[in-house]
Jmol script that loads the backbone (N, CA, C; Angstrom):
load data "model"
ATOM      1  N   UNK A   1     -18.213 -40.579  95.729  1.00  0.00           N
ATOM      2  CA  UNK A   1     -17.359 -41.207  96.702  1.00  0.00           C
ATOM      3  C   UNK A   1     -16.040 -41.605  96.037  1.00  0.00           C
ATOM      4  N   UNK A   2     -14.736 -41.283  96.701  1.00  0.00           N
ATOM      5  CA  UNK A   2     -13.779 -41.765  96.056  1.00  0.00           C
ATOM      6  C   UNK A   2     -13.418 -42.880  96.452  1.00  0.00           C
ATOM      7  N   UNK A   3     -13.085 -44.093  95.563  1.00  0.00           N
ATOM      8  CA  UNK A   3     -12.693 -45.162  95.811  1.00  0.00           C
ATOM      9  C   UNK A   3     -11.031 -45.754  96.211  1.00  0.00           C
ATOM     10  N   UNK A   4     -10.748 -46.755  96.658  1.00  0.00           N
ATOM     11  CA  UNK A   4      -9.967 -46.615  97.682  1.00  0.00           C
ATOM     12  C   UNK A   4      -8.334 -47.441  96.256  1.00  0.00           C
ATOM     13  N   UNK A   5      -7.561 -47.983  96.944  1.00  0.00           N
ATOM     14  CA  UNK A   5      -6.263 -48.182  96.200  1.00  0.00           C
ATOM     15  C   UNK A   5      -7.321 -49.736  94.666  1.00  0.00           C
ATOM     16  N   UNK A   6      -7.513 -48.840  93.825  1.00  0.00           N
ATOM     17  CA  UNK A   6      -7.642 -49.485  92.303  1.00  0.00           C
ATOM     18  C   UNK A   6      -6.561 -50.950  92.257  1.00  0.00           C
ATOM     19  N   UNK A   7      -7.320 -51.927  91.771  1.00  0.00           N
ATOM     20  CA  UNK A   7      -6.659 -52.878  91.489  1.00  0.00           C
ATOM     21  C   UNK A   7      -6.029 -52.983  89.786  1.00  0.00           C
ATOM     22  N   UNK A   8      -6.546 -52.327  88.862  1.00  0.00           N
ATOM     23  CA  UNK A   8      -5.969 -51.720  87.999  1.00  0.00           C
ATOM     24  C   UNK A   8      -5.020 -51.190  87.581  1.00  0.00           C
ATOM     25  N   UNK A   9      -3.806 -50.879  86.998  1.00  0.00           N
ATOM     26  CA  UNK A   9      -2.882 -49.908  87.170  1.00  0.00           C
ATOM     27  C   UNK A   9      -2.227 -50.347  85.745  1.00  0.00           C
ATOM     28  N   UNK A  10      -2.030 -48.715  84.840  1.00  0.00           N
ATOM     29  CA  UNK A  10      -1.392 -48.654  83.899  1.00  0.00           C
ATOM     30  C   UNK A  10       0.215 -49.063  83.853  1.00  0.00           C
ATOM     31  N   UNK A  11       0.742 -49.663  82.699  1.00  0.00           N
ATOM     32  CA  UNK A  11       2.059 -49.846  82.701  1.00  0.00           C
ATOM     33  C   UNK A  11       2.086 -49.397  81.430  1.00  0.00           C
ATOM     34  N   UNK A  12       3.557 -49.546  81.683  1.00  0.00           N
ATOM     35  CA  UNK A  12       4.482 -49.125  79.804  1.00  0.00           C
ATOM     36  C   UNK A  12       5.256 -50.445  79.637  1.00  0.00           C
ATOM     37  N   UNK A  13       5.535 -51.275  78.255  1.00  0.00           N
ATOM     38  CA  UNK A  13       5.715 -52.568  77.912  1.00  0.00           C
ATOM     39  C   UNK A  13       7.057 -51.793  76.865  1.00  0.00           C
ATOM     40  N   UNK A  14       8.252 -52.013  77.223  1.00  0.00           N
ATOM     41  CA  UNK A  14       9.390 -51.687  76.272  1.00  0.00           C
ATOM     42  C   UNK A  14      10.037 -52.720  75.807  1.00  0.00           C
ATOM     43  N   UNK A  15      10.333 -52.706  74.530  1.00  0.00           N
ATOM     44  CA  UNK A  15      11.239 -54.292  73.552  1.00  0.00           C
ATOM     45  C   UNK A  15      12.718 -54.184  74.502  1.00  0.00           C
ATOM     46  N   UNK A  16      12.273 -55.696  74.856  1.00  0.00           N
ATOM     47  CA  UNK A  16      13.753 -55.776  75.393  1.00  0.00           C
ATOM     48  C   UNK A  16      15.105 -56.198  74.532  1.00  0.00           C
ATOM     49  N   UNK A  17      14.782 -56.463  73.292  1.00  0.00           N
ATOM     50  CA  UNK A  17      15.769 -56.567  72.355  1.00  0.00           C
ATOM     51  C   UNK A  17      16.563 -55.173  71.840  1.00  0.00           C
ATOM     52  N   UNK A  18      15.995 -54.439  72.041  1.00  0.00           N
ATOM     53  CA  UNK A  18      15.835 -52.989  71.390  1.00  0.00           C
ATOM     54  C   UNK A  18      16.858 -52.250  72.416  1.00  0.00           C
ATOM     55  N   UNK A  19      15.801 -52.429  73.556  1.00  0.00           N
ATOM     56  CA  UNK A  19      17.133 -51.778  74.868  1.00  0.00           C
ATOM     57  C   UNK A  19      18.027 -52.257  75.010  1.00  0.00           C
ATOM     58  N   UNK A  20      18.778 -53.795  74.483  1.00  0.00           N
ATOM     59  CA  UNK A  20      19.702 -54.525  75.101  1.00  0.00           C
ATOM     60  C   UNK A  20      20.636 -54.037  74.118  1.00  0.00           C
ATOM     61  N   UNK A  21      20.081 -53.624  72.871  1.00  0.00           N
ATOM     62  CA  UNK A  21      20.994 -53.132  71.695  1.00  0.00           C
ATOM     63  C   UNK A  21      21.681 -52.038  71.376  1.00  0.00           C
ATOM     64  N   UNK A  22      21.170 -51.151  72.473  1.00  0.00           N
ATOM     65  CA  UNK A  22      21.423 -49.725  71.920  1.00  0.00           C
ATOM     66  C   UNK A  22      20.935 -49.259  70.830  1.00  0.00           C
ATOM     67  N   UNK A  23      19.521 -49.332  70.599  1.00  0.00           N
ATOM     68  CA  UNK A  23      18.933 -48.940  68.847  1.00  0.00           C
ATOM     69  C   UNK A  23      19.209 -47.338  68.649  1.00  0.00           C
ATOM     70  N   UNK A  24      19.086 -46.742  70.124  1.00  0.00           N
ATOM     71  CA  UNK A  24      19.536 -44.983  70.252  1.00  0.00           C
ATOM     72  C   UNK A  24      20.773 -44.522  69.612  1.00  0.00           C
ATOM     73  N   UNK A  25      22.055 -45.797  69.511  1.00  0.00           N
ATOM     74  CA  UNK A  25      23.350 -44.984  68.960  1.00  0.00           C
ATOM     75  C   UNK A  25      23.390 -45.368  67.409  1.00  0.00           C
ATOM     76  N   UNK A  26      22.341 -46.457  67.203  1.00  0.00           N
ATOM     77  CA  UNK A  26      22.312 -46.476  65.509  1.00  0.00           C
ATOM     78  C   UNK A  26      21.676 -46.146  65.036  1.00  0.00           C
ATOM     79  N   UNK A  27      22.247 -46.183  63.920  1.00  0.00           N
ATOM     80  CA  UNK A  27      21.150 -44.362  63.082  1.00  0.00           C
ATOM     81  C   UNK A  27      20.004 -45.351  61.994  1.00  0.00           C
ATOM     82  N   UNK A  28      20.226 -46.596  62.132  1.00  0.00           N
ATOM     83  CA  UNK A  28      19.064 -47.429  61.655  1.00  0.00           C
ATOM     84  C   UNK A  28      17.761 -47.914  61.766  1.00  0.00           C
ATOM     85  N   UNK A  29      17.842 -47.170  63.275  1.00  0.00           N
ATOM     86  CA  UNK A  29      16.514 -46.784  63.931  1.00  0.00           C
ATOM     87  C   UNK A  29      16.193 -46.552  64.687  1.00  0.00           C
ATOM     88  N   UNK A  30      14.917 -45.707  64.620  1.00  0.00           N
ATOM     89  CA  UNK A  30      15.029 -44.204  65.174  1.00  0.00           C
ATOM     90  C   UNK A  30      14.089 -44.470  66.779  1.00  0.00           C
ATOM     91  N   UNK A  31      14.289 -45.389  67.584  1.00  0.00           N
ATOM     92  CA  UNK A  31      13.951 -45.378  68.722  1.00  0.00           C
ATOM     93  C   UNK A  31      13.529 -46.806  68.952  1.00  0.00           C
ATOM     94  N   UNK A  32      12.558 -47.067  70.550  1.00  0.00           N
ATOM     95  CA  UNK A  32      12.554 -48.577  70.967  1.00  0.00           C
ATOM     96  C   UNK A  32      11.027 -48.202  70.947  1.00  0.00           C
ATOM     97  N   UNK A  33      10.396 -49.526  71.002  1.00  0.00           N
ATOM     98  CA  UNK A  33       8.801 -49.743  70.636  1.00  0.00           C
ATOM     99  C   UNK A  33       8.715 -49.797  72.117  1.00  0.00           C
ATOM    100  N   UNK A  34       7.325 -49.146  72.313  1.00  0.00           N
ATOM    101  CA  UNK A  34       6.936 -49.033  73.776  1.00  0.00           C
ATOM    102  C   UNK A  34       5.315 -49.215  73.210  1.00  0.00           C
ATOM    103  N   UNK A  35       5.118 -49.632  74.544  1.00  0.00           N
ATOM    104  CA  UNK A  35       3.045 -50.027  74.843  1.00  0.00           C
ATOM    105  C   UNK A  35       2.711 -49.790  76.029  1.00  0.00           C
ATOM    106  N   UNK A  36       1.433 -49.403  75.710  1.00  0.00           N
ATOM    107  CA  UNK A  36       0.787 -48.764  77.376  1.00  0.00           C
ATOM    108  C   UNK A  36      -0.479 -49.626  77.497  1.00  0.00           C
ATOM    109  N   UNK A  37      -0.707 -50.375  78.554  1.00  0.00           N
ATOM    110  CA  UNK A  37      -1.743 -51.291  78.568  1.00  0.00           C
ATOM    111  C   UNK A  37      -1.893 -51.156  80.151  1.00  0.00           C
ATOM    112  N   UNK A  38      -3.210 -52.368  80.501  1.00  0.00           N
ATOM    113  CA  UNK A  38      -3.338 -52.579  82.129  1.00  0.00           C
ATOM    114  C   UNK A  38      -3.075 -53.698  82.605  1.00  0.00           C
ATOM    115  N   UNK A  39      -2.724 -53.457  83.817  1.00  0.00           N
ATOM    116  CA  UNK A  39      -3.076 -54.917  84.710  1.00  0.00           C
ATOM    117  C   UNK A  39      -3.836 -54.814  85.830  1.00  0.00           C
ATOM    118  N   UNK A  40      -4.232 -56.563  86.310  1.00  0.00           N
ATOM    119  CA  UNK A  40      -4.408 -56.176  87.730  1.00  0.00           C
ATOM    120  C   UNK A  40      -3.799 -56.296  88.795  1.00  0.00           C
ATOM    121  N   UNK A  41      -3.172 -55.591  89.639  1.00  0.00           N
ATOM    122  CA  UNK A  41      -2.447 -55.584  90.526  1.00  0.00           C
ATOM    123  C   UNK A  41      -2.571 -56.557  91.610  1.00  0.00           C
ATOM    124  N   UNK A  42      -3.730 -57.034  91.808  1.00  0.00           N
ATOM    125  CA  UNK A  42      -3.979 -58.129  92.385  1.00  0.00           C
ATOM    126  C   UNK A  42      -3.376 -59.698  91.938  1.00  0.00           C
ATOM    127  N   UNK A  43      -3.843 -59.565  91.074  1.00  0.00           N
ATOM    128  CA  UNK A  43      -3.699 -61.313  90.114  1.00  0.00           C
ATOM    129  C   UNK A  43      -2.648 -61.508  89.489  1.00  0.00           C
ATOM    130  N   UNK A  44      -1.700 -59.980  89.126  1.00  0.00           N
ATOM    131  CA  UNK A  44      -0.414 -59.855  88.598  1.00  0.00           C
ATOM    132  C   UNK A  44       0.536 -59.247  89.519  1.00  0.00           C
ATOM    133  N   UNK A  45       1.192 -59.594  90.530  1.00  0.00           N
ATOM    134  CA  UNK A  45       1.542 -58.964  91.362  1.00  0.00           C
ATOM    135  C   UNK A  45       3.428 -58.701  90.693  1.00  0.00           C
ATOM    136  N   UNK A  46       3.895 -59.708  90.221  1.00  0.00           N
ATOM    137  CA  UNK A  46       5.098 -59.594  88.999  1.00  0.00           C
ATOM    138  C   UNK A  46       5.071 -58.843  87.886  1.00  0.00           C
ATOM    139  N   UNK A  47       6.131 -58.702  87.298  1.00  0.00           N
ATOM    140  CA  UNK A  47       6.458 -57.748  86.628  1.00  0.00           C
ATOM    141  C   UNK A  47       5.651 -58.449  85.513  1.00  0.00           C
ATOM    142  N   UNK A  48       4.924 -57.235  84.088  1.00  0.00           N
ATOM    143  CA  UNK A  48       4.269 -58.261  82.754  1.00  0.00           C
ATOM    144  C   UNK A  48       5.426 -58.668  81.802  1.00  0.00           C
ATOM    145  N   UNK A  49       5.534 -59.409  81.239  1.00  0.00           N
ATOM    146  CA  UNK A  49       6.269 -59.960  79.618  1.00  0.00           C
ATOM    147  C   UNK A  49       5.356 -60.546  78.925  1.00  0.00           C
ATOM    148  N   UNK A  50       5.015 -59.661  77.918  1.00  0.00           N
ATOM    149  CA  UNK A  50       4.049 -60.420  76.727  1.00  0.00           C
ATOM    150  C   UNK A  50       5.256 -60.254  75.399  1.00  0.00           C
ATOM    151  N   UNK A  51       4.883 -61.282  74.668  1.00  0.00           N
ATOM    152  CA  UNK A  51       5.301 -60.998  73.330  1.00  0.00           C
ATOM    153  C   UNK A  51       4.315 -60.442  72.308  1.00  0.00           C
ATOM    154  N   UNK A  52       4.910 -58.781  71.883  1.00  0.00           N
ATOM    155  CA  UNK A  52       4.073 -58.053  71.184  1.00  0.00           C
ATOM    156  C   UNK A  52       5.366 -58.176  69.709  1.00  0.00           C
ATOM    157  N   UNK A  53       4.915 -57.276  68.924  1.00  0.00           N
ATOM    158  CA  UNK A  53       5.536 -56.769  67.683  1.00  0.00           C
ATOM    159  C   UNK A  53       6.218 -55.571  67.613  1.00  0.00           C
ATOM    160  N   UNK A  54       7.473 -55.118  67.387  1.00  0.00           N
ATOM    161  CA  UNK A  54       8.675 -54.440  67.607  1.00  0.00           C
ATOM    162  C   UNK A  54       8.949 -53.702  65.782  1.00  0.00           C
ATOM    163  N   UNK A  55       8.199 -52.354  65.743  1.00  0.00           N
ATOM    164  CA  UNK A  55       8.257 -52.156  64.530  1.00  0.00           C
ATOM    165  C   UNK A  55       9.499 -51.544  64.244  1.00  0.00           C
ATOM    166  N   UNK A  56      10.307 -51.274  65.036  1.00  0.00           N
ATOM    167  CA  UNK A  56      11.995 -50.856  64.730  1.00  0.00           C
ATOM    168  C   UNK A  56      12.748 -52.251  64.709  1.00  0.00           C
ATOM    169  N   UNK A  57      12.426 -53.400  64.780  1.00  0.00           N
ATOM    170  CA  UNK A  57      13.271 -54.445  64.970  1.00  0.00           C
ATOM    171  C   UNK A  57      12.531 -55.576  63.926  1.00  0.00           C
ATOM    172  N   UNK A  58      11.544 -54.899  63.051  1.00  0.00           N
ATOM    173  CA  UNK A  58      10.529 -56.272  62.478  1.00  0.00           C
ATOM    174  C   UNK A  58      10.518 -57.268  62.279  1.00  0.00           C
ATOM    175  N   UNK A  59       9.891 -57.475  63.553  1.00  0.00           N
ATOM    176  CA  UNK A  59       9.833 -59.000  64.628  1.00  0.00           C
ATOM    177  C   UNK A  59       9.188 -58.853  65.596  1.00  0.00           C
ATOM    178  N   UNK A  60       8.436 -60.004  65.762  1.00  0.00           N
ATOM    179  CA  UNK A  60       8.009 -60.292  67.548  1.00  0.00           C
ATOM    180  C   UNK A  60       9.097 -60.695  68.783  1.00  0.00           C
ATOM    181  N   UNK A  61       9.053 -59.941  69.329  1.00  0.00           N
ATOM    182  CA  UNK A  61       9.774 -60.113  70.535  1.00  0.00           C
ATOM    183  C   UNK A  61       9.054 -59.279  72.354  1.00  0.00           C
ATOM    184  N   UNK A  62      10.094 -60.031  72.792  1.00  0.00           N
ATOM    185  CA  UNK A  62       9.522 -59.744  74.319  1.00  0.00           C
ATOM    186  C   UNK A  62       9.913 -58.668  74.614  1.00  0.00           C
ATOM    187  N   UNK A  63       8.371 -57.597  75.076  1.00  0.00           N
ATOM    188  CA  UNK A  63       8.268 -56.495  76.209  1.00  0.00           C
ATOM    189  C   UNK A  63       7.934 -56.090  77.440  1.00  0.00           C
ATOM    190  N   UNK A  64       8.907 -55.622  77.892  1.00  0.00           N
ATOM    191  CA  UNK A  64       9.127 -56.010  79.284  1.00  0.00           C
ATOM    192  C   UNK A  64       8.483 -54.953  79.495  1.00  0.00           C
ATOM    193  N   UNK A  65       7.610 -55.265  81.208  1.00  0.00           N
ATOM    194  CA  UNK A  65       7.073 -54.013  82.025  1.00  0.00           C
ATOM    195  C   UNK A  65       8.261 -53.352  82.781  1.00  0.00           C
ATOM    196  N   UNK A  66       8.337 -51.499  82.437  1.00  0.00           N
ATOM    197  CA  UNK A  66       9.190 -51.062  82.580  1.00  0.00           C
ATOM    198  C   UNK A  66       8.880 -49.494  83.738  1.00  0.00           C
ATOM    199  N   UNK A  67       9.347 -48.833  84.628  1.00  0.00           N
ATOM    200  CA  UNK A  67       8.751 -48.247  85.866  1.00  0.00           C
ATOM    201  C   UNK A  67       8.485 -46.551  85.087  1.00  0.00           C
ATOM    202  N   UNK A  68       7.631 -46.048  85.455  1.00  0.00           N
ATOM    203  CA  UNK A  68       7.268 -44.901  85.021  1.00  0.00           C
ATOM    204  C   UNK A  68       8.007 -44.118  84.841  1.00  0.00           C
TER     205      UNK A  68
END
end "model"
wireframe off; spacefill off
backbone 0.3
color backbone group
């Protein structure tokens, strides 16, 4: 039986320090830290911000849920 709209749903978590910087036009490093995790669409109906670890920026900072 297929089940009906999942309260589950994958996201992608991108450093918002990283994007605000342009890390793409400096040649100091070589892209932005991204994460793929879940939520529940129910209980999280807002966008996620966790503070993870940013290995192009080494530091913890905030990643924002960002649209497919």
């Amino acid at each position: 039986m297929a089940k009906g709209k999942d309260a589950r749903v994958i996201v992608i978590l991108e450093c918002t320090s990283c994007a605000q910087n342009g890390v793409n036009i400096n040649k100091e490093s070589p892209g932005i830290s991204r994460y793929i995790t879940q939520k529940n669409r129910h209980n999280t109906p807002s966008r996620l911000d966790l503070k993870k670890f940013c290995r192009y920026c080494h530091k913890h900072s905030i990643h924002g849920e960002i649209k497919k």
